[in-house]
C-alpha positions as a Markdown table, in Angstrom:
| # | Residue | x | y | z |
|---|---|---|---|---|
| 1 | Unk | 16.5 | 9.7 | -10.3 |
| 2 | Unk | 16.9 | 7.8 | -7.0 |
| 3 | Unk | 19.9 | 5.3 | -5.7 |
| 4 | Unk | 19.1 | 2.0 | -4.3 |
| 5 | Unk | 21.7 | -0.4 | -2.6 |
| 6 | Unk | 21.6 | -3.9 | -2.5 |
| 7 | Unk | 24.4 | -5.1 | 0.2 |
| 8 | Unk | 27.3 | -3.0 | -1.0 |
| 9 | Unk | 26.2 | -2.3 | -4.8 |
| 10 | Unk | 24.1 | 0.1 | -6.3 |
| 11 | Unk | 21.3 | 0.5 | -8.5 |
| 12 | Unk | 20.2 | 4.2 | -9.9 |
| 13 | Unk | 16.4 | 4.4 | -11.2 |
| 14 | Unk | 15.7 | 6.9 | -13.7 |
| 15 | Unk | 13.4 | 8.0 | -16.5 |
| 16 | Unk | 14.4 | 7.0 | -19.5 |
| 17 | Unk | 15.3 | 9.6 | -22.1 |
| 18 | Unk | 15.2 | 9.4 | -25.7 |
| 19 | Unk | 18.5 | 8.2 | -26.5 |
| 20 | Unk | 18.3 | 5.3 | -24.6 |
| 21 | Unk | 15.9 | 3.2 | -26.5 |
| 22 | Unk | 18.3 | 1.0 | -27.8 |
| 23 | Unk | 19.7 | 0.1 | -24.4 |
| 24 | Unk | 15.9 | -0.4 | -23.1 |
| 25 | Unk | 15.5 | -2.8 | -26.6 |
| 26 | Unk | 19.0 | -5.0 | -25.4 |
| 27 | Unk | 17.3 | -5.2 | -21.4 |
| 28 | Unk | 13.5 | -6.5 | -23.3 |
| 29 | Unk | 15.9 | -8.9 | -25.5 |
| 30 | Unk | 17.5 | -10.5 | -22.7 |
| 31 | Unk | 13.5 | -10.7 | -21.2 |
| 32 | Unk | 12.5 | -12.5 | -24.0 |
| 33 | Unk | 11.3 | -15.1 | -21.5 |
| 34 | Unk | 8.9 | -12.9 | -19.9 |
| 35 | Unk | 7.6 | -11.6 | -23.3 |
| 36 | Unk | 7.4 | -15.5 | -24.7 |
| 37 | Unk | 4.3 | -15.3 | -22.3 |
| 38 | Unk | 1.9 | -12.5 | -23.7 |
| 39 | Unk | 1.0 | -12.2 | -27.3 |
| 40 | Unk | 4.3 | -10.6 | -28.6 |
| 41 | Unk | 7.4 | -12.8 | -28.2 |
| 42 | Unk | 10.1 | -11.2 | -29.7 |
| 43 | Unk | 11.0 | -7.9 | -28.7 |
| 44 | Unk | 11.3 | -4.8 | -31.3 |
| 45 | Unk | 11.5 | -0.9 | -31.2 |
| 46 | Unk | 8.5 | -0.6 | -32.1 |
| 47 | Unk | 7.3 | -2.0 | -28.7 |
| 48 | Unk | 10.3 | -0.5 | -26.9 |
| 49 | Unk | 8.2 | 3.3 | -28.1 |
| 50 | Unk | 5.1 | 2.0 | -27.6 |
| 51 | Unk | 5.9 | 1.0 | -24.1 |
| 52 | Unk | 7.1 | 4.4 | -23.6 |
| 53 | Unk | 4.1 | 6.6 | -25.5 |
| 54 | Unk | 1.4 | 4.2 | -23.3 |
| 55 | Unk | 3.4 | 4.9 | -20.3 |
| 56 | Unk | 3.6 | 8.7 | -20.4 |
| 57 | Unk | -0.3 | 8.7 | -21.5 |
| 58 | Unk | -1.1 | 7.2 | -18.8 |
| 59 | Unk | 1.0 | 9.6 | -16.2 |
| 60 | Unk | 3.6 | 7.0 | -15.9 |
| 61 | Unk | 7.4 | 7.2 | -15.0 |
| 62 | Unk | 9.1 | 4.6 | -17.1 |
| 63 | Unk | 12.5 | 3.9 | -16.3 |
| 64 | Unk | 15.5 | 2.0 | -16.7 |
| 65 | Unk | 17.3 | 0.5 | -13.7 |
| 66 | Unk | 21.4 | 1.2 | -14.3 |
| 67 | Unk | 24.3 | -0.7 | -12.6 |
| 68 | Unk | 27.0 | 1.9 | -11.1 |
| 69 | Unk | 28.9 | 1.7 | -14.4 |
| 70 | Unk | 25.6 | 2.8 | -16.5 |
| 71 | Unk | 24.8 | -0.5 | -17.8 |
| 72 | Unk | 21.0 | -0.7 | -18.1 |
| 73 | Unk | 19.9 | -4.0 | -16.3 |
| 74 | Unk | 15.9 | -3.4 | -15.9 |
| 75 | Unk | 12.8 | -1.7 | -16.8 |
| 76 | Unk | 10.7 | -0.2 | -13.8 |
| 77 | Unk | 7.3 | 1.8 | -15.2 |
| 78 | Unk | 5.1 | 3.1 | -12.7 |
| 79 | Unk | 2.2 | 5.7 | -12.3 |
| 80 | Unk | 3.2 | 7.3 | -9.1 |
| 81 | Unk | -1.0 | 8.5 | -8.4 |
| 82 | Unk | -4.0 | 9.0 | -9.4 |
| 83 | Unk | -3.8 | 5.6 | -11.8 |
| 84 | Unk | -7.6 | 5.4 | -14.1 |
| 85 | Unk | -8.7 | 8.5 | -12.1 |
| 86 | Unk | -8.6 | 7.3 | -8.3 |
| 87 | Unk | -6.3 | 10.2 | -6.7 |
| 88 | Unk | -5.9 | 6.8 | -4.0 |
| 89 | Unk | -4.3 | 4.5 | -5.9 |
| 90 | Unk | -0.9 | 4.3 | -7.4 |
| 91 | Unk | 0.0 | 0.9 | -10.0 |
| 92 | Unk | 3.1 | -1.0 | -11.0 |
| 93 | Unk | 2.7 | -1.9 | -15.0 |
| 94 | Unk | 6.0 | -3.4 | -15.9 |
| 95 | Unk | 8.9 | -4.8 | -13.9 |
| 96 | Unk | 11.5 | -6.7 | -15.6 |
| 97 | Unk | 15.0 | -7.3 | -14.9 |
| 98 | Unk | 17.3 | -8.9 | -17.0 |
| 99 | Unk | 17.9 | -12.6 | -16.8 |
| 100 | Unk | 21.7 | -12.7 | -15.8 |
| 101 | Unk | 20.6 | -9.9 | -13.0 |
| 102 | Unk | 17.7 | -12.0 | -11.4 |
| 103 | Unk | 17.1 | -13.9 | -8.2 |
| 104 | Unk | 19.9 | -11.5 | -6.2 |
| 105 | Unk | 17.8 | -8.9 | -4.7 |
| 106 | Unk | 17.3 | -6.2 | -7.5 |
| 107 | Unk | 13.6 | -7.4 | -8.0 |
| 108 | Unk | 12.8 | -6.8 | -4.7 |
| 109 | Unk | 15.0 | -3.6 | -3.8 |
| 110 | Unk | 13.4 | -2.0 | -6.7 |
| 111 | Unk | 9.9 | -2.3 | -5.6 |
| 112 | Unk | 10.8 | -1.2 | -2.1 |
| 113 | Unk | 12.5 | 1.8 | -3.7 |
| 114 | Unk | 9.4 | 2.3 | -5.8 |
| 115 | Unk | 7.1 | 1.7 | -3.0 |
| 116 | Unk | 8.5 | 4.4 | -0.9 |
| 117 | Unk | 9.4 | 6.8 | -3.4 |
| 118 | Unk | 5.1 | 6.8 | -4.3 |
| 119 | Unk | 4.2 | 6.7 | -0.9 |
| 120 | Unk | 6.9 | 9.7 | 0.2 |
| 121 | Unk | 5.4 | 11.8 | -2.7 |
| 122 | Unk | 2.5 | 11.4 | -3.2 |
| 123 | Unk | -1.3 | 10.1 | -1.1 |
| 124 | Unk | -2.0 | 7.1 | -2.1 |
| 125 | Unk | -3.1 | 4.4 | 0.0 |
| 126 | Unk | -2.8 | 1.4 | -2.2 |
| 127 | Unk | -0.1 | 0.2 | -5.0 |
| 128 | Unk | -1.9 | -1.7 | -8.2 |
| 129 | Unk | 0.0 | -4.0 | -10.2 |
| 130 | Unk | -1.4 | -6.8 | -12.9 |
| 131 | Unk | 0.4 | -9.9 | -13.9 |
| 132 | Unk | -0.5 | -12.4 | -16.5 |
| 133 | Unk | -1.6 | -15.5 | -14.6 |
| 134 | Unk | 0.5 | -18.2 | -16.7 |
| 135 | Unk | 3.3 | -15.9 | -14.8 |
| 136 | Unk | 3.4 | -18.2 | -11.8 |
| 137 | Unk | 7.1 | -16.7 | -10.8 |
| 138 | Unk | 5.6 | -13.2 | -10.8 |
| 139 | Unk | 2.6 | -14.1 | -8.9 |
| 140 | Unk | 4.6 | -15.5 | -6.3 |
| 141 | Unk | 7.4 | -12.6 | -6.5 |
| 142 | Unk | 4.6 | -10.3 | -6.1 |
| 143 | Unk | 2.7 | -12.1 | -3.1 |
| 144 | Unk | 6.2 | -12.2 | -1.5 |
| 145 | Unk | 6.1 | -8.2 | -1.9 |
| 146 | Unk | 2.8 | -8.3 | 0.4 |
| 147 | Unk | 0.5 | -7.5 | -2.9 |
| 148 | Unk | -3.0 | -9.5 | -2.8 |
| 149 | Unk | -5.0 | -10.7 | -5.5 |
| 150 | Unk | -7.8 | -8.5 | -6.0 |
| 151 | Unk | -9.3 | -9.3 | -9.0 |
| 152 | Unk | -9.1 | -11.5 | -11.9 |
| 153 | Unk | -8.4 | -14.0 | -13.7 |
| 154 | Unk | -9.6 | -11.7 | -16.4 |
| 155 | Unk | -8.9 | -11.4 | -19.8 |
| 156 | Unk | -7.3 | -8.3 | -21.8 |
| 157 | Unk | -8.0 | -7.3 | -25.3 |
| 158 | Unk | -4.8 | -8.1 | -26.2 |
| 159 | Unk | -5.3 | -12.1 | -25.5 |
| 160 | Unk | -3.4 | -12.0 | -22.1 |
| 161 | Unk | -5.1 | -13.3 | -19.0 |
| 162 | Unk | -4.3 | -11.4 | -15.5 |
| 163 | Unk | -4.8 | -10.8 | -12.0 |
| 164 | Unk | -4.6 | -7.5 | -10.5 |
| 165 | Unk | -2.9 | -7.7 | -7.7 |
| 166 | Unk | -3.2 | -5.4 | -4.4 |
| 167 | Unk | -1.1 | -3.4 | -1.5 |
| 168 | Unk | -2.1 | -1.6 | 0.9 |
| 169 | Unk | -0.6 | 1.4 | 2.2 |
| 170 | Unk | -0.4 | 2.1 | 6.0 |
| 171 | Unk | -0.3 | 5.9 | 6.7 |
C-alpha cells in the first residue's frame, strides 16, 4: 500500500483483498462508459473475479485506489516486471477511475505513483500499457503521460481493437 497526494488530498493504492469485490463491482458500474467500449458493456461479478484471477496469473497487482475515508474511487492493475517474460518491461492493463472522480488529477497522480513505485522496485526500463483505439480520451491521456504508440492497431481475440502504447525508462 502506498499514499499519493493530489494538492492537499489523498489517495491510498492497495491490492485488493477478497472482501472488497463488491466495492471494485460499484467503481466498474460507475465505468460503465469505459466498458460500453469493448465487448462487455455492463459490469458483473463475474468480470469483477475474472479481472482479478487474470491479473494475479499474470504477476499482476490489482488494486483499488481509496479516498482518505476508504471510499473506493478507482481500479489500478499493474505487472510491476517481467510482463510476457521480458525481465525489461513492466505494463499498465487497467486504469479506471470513477466518473464523478475524473478530470482532477487522480488519473495522472496514479500513474506517476505507479511509475515510480515499478521503477523504485524493480529493473525495468520500459512501462507497457494497451488501449482500445475507439478510446480516443485514453489515447490522448496516455500520450500526455509520455507513453508512445508502439504497435498496433491490432485486433484481440476478444473483438477489441488496440494500440500498445510505450514508455521509456531513464535509469
Amino acid at each position: 500500500m502506498f499514499t499519493i497526494y493530489i494538492g492537499d488530498r489523498h489517495l491510498t493504492i492497495s491490492p485488493v483483498g477478497k472482501d472488497e469485490v463488491g466495492a471494485v463491482l460499484k467503481v466498474y458500474q460507475q465505468c460503465e462508459d469505459f466498458l460500453a467500449l469493448g465487448p462487455v458493456p455492463t459490469a458483473s461479478l463475474d468480470m469483477v473475479v475474472e479481472d482479478i484471477e487474470r491479473s494475479r496469473g499474470a504477476g499482476g497487482l490489482f488494486s483499488g485506489i481509496h479516498t482518505a475515508d476508504g471510499e473506493m474511487i478507482g481500479i489500478v492493475d499493474y505487472v510491476p516486471g517481467n510482463y510476457n517474460g521480458d525481465h525489461q518491461a513492466a505494463f499498465i492493463s487497467l486504469l479506471i477511475i470513477a466518473e464523478s472522480h475524473r478530470n482532477n488529477g487522480v488519473g495522472r497522480a496514479v500513474v506517476e505513483a505507479i511509475e515510480q513505485e515499478i521503477t523504485e522496485e524493480t529493473p525495468v526500463s520500459m512501462i507497457r500499457t494497451g488501449v482500445q483505439v475507439n478510446n480516443t480520451r485514453a489515447v490522448r491521456f496516455w500520450r500526455t503521460q509520455g507513453y508512445r504508440i508502439v504497435r498496433g492497431p491490432e485486433g484481440l481475440p476478444d473483438g477489441t481493437t488496440v494500440y500498445e502504447l510505450q514508455k521509456n525508462i531513464c535509469r
